[in-house]
N, C-alpha and C positions, 0 to 999 in steps of 0.2 A: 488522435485528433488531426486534422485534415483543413483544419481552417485556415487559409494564407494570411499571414502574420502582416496584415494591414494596419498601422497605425492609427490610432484616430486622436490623437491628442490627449488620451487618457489610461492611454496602458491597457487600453481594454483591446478585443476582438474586432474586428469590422462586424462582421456574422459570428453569432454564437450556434456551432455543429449540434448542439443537443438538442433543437427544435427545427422540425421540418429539415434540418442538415445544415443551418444555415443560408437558408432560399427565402425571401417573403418576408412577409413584417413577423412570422415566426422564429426568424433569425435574428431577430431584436429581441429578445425576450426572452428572460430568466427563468431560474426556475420556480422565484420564491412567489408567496402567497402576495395578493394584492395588500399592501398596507405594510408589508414586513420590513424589521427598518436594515436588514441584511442590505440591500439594494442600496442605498447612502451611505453605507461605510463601506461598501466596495466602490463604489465614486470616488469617495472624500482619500480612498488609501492610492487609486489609481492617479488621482489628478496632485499628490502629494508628490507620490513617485517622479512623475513628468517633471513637475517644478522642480526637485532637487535633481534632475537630467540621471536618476537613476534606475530607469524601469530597463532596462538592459544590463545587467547584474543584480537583477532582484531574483530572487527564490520566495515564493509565496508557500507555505506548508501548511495545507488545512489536513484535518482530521476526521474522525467519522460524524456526523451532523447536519445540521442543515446548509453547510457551505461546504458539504461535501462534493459540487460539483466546482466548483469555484474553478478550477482548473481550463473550463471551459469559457471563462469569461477576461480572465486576465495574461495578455500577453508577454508572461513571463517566465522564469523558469520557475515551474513547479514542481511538487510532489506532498503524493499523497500519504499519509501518516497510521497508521493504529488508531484505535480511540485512543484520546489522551494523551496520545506519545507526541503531540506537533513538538513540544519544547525539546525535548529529546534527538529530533532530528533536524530540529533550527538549529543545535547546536552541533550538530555535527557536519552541517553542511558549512556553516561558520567560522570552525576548524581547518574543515579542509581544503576552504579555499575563504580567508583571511578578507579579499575582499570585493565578495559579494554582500549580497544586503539582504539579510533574510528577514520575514515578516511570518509571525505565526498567526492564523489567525483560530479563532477558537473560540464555541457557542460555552454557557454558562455550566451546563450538563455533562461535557464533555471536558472543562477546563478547569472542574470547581470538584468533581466528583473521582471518576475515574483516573483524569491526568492530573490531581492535586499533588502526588508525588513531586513527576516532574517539572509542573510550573512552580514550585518551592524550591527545589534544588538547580532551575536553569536562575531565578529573580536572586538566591546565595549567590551562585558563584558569578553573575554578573556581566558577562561577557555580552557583548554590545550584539544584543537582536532586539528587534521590536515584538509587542505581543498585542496584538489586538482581541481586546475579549469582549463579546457580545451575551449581554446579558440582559434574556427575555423574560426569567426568572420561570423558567419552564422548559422540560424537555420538546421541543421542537419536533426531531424528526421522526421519534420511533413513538407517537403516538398521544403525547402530553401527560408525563409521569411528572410525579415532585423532583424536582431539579435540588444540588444544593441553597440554592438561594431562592427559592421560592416562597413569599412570604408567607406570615402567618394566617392562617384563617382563610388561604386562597385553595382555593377548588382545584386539582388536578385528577387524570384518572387512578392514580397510587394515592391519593387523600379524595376520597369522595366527600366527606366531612368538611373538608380543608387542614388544611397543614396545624396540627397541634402542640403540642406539651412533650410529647412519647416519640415526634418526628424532631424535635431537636429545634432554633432558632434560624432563619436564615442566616448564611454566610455571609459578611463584608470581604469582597477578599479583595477589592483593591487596600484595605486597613491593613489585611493578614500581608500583603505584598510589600508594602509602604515598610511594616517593622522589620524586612531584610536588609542586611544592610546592603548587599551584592547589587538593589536598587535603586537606579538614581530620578529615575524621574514615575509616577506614580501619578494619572487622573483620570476624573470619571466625569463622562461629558453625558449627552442626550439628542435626541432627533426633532423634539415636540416640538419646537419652533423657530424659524431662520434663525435668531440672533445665538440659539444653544446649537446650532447647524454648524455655524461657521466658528462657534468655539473647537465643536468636535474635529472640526478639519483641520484648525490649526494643533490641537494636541494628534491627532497623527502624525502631520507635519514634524511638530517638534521631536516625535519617539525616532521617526525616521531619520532629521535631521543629529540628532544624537549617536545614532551606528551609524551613519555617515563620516560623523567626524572621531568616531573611537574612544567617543567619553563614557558610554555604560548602556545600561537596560533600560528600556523604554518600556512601559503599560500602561497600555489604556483600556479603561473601560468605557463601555458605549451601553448604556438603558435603552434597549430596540423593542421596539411593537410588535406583536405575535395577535392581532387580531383572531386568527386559527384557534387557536387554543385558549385564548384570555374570552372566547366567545361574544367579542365584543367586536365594533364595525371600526374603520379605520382611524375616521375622526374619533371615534371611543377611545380607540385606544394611545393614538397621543395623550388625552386627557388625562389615561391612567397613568401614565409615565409624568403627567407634570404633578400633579395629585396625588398620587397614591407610591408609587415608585421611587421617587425620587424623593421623598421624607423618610424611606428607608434607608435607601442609599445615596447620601448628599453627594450636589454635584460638585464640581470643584479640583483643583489643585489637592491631591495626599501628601506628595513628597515631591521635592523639587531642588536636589542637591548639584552646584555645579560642579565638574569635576575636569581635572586636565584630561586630554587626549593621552591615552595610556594602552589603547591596544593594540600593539604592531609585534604579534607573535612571530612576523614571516614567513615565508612559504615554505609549504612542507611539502617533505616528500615520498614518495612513492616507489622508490628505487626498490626492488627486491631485496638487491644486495645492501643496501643498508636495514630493512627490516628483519631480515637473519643477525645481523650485527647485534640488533639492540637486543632479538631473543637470545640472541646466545646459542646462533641454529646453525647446521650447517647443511647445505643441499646434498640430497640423497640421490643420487643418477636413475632413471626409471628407464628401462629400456625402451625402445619406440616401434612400434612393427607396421603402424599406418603409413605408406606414400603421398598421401595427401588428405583433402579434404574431402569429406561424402558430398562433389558437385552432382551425383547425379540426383541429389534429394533438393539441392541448393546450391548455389553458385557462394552462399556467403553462411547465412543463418539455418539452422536445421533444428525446429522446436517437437517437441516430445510430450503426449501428458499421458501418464498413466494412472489409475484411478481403480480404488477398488472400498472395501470396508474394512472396519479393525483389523488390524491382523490376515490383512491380506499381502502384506509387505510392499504396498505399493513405494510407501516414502522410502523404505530402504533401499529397493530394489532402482529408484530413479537418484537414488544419492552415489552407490555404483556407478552408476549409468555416468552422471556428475564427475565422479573421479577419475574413472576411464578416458574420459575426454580430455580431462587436464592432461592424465598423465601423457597424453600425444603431443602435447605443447598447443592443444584446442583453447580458447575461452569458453566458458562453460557455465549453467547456473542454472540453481534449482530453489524452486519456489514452492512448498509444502502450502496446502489449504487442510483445515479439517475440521468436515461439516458432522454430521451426529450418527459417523461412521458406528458408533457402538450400538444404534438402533437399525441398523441395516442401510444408511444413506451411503455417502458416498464422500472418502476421502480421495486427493488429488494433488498430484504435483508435477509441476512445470517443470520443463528443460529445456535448457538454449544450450546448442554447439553452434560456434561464430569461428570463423576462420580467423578471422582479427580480433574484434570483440562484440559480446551481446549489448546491444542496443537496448533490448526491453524483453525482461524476462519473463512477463505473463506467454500462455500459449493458446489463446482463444481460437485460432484455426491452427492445430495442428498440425504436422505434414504426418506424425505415427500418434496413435493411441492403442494403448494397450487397457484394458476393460476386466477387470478381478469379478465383478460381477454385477448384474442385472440392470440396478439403478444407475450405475455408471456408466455403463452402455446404452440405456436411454437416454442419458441426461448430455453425453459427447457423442453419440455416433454421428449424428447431422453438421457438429462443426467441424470432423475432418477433411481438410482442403481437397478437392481434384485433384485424383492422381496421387494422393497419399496411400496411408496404409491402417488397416486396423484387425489387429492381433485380440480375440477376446477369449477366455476362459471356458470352454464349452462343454465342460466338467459342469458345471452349476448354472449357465445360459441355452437355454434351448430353442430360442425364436433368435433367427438369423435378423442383425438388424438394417433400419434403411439408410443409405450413404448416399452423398455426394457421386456423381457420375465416376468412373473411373480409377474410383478408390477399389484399392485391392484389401478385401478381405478374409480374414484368417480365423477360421475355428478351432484353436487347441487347446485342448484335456490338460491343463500347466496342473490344475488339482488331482488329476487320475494320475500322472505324472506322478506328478511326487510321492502319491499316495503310495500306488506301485514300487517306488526306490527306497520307502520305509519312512519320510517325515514329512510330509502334508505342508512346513514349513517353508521348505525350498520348493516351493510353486510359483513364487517371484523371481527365482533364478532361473526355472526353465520359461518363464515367460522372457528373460533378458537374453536365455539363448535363442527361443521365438525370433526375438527383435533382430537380432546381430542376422540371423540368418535370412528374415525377407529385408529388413533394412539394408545391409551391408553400412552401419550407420561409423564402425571402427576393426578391429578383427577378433577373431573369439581368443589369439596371445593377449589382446591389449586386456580384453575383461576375465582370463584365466588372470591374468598377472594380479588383475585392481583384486577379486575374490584371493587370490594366496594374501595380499596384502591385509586385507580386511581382515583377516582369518588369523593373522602371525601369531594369536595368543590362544585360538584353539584348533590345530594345526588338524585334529584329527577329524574334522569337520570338511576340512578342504575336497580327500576323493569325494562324497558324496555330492557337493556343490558342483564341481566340476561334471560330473556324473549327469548331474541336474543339466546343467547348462549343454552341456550336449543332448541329451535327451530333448530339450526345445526347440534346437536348430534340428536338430532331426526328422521331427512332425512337422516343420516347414517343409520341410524337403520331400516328403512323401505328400504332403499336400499338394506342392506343387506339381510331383510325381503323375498323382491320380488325375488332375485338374482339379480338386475339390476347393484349392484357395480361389476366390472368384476376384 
């Protein structure tokens, strides 16, 4: 995101990047549906913040759903969560830095179903974050399934019929919250009309003003309109929120315990040497054979994704990749995605090497990608940056693909390869000696050493790996030999 952190009195963006870039009265303008009551409780949470002078130490955590872009709208620190995990990493971000102000925010579908786990075990143990739960009583974003709280007899695409007998009763879960004790303050407000407007603002207020001052857990629920999916027009659907909704779920005060200022854990820390301490560990010296950093790929950051299907070994082969960098004293990190790589898609994962540290571990323009097979090579050959590199599998890929100006690419047999030296397996290690060899990304000591390491418990594995890995570097090199890498 790109937007310059212009104030506007509400925590909000000046321009929101997601539309038109932020240019035009497109730069004003969200993502949600006309009528959706999403757009008031990102107001009522923003202009909360400002009032308590804390939208600069706030951490906003949404999760997968319809405030899944949220991120683009509120000038704060964020991050983005798992389905269901926001409480999970509101609290960990709460932990590790004492005091910041984290806010979770979270649609009904995602906070009642999936994350019911973790929002039971964050409102137990009690530790002072706010939770904002929006509850339209309807799956929102992936198409309007029955949500847990969807009432009875109401129409969604998983209850054609409407919600019956065999689907179980909606959920209260500001009730199920309230009977924690880890919970101190507990309400469920509304949007349908100014005077339940300006309730809701002040019960954000209060959750916020409560981890503000270190007295507990703050929940609020918010009854928001889903016009989209209740198929109903906007003045409709207030109506059904004051009618219909809200005689399910009364509004009001749940729980409302005052409690002293009790949480000053203090700052923690981060020292290496004291996390060996507490495990009982002691540092293992790794030998070091790099001179510096790979500036000719990057002056600072040098990201990686390699990507293939089950059992291509791409995650293992970029988790190497991961450790070998550490072990040079690099910052490093690898981010695993995996899509329906058992039907022939394509799994994938990120690598950051940072001379100091990674900034942001996704690798959407790559500077190297490595390609196991076909879909994966469609699916990244266009986002390798100018001037990078791409290494793919030419054993099972037979159409050269189209790149970026300037990217140098590589066709090597890493499956005839291995197949050749007896186990089809080590085709991710001769694609790692690939890499080392047009890369020059660390030295083929640093990733002999990471594979003996990996290997220490079946040692008789290692010649063949090794074996592997030079055989890859070595198909670069006659590639280059012939001119065949382009």
């Amino acid at each position: 995101m790109s937007t310059t952190p212009t104030k506007t009195g509400a925590a909000f963006f000046e321009h929101f990047d997601r539309h038109a870039h932020g240019k035009g009265l497109k730069g004003g303008t969200t993502h949600y549906c006309p009528g959706c009551g999403h757009g008031l409780a990102h107001r009522y949470v923003a202009e909360a913040l400002v009032e308590l002078g804390v939208e600069d130490r706030t951490i906003m955590v949404s999760p997968v759903g319809c405030a899944v872009f949220l991120f683009y709208y509120f000038d704060t620190g964020n991050t983005q969560a798992a389905h269901g995990r926001a409480p999970a990493v509101a609290l960990g971000h709460k932990l590790a830095n004492p005091k910041s102000i984290v806010v979770s925010y979270q649609g009904d579908g995602d906070l009642a179903s999936i994350g019911l786990a973790e929002i039971i075990h964050a409102a137990q143990l009690g530790i002072p974050i706010s939770v904002i739960f929006i509850n339209n009583a309807i799956y929102g974003m992936t198409g309007g399934q029955m949500a847990p709280t969807t009432l009875m007899g109401q129409w969604s695409s998983t209850t054609p019929d409407g919600r019956g007998p065999m689907q179980g009763q909606p959920m209260k879960v500001s009730e199920v919250i309230a009977q924690l004790d880890g919970a101190s303050y507990v309400e469920r407000c509304a949007l349908f009309s100014q005077k339940e407007r300006k309730r809701c603002k002040t019960a954000i207020k209060k959750a916020l003003q409560l981890q503000v001052e270190g007295r507990g857990f703050g929940f609020v629920e918010i009854l928001a309109e889903c016009p989209t999916h209740w198929g109903l027009s906007a003045q409709q659907s207030e109506e059904h929120v004051r009618d219909v909704l809200s005689k399910v779920y009364p509004l009001g005060v749940v729980k409302d315990e005052t409690r002293e200022p009790w949480f000053a854990p203090g700052t923690p820390t981060f020292d290496p040497e004291r996390v060996l301490e507490v495990l009982d560990a002691q540092r293992v010296p790794v030998e070091r054979f790099c001179t510096g950093f790979p500036t000719h790929l990057d002056p600072l950051d040098v990201s990686v994704k390699l990507a293939g299907s089950g059992g291509d070994g791409a995650q293992t082969a970029a988790m190497l990749l991961t450790r070998a960098a550490i072990s040079e004293g690099f910052d490093s990190t690898h981010i695993p995605s995996y899509g329906p790589e058992s039907r022939g898609g394509t799994s994938y994962a990120d690598v950051h090497l940072a001379k100091d540290e990674v900034l942001s571990p996704a690798a959407p323009s790559p500077h190297v990608l490595v390609a196991f097979n076909a879909p994966s090579l469609d699916k990244f050959a266009a986002t390798v940056r100018p001037g990078g590199i791409l290494i793919y599998d030419s054993s099972v890929i037979s159409k050269p693909p189209l790149v970026a100006e300037g990217v140098r690419v590589l066709p090597v047999p890493c499956a005839s390869i291995a197949q050749r030296l007896g186990a089809v397996v080590v085709k991710n290690v001769v694609a790692l000696g690939a890499l080392q060899e047009a890369a020059k990304l660390l030295t083929e000591k640093t990733f002999l050493g990471e594979l003996d390491r990996s290997l220490k418990h079946k040692t008789a594995l290692i010649p063949l790996n090794e074996e592997a890995f030079r055989e890859g570097a070595k198909a670069v090199r006659e590639l280059s030999a012939t001119g065949s890498g382009s």
